[in-house]
C-alpha positions in Angstrom: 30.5 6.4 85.1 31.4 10.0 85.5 35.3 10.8 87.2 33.1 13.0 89.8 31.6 9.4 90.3 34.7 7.5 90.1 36.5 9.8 92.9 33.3 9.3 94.7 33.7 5.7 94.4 37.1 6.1 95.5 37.0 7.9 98.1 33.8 5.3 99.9 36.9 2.8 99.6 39.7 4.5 101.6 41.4 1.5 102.6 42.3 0.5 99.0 43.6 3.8 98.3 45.7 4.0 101.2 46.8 0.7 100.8 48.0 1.3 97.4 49.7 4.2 98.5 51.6 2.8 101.1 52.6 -0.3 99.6 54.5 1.4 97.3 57.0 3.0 99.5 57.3 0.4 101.7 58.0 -1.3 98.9 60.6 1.1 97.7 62.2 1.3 101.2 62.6 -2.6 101.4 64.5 -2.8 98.1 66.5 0.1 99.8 67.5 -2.2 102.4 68.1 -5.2 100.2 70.1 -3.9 97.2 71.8 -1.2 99.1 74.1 0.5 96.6 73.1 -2.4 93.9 70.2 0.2 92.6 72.2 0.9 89.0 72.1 -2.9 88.6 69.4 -4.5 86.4 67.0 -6.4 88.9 66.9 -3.3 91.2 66.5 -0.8 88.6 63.6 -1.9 86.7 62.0 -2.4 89.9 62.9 1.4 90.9 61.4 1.9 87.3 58.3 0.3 88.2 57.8 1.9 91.8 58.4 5.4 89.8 55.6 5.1 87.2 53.1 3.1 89.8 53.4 6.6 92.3 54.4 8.9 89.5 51.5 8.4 87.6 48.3 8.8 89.9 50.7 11.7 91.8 50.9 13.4 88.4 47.1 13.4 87.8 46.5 14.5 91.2 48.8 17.7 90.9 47.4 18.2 87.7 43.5 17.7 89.1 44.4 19.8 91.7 45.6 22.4 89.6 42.6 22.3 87.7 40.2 22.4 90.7 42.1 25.9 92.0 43.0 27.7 88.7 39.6 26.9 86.4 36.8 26.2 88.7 38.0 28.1 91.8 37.4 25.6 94.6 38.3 26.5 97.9 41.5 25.0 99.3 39.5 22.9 102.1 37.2 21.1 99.8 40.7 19.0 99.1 39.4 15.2 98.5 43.0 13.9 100.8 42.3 10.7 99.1 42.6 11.7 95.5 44.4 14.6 95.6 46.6 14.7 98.4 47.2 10.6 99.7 48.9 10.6 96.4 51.3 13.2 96.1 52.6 12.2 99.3 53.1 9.0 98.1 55.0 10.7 95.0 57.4 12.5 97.3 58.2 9.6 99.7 58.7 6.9 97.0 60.8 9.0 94.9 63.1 10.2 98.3 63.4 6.4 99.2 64.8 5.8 95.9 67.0 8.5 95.7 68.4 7.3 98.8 69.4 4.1 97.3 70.0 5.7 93.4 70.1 8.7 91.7 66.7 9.0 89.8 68.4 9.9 86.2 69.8 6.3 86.4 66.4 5.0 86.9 64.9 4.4 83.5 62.0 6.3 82.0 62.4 8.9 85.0 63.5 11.7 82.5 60.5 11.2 80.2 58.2 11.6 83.3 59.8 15.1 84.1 59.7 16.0 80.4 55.8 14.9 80.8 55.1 17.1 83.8 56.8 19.9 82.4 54.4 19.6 79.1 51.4 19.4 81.2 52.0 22.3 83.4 52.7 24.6 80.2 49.3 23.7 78.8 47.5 24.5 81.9 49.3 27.4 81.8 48.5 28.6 78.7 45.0 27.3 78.6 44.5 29.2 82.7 46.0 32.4 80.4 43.7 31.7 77.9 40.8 31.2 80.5 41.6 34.5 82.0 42.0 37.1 78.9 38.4 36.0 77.9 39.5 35.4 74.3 36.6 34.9 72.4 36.9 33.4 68.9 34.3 33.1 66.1 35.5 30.7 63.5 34.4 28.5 61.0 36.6 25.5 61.6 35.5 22.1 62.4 36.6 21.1 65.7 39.0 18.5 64.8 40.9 21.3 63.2 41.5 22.8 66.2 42.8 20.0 68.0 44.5 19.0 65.1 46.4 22.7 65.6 46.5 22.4 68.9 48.9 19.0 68.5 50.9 20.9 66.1 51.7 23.2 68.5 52.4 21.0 71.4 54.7 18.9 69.0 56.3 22.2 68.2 56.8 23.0 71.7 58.4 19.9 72.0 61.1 20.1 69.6 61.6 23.4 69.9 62.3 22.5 74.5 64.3 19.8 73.1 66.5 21.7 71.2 67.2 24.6 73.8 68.0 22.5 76.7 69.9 19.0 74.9 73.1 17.9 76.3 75.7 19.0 74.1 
């Protein structure tokens, strides 16, 4: 199975998608109303965590997707799949307002790693959209895995080198 298929798939079986996607906001806004100013406290929080990571991570791949789609294979704005690329971004934004009514999202655990992902992410496409558009050729004689293996280098280079510009003193 392809991911063209998969979306496909997806998308034949809207009411699973939006269900998903509205479960977890409702979700969200119902420990709002329960632990109301209890969201630092360890039940609540770890549920916060979880609510974060089950919209952050389909949101993320859909911005990312979406990205892709606009950027590297220039599809038109109104061939948007709502189920996969917009139902859950929406879901993103309204989960993590719901919880930030209730707690601040740096006191929600693994949030900051999730920001520090999306930040990665976007500077790859960036520099791989740059790449796209300078129309780099390159003729060389290294095996493949070299070039990922490079490629790794550089992102883990990236990493410390963002880490140590912006850590808290």
């Amino acid at each position: 199975m392809t991911l063209g298929e998969f979306f496909t798939l997806l998308s034949g079986n809207p009411i699973l998608l939006v269900g998903y996607y509205l479960v977890i906001p409702i979700t969200a806004l119902l420990a709002g109303i329960l632990g109301r100013h209890e969201g630092e406290e360890i039940p609540w929080n770890y549920l916060y965590s979880l609510l974060v990571y089950l919209a952050a991570v389909p949101g993320i791949f859909a911005i990312v997707l979406s990205v892709y789609f606009w950027l590297f294979e220039s599809r038109p704005i109104l061939e948007t799949d709502l189920y996969v690329q917009v139902l859950p971004i929406v879901s993103m934004a309204a989960t993590f307002w719901l919880i930030r009514w209730n707690v601040s999202l740096e006191k929600v655990p693994g949030f900051g790693k999730l920001a520090g992902l999306l930040m990665m992410i976007f500077v790859v496409l960036l520099l791989m959209w740059m790449i796209d558009r300078t129309h780099i050729i390159a003729f060389t004689y290294l095996p493949f895995y070299w070039v990922i293996l490079i490629l790794i280098a550089l992102l883990v280079l990236f990493r410390l080198g963002w880490a140590r510009a912006f850590e808290r003193r």
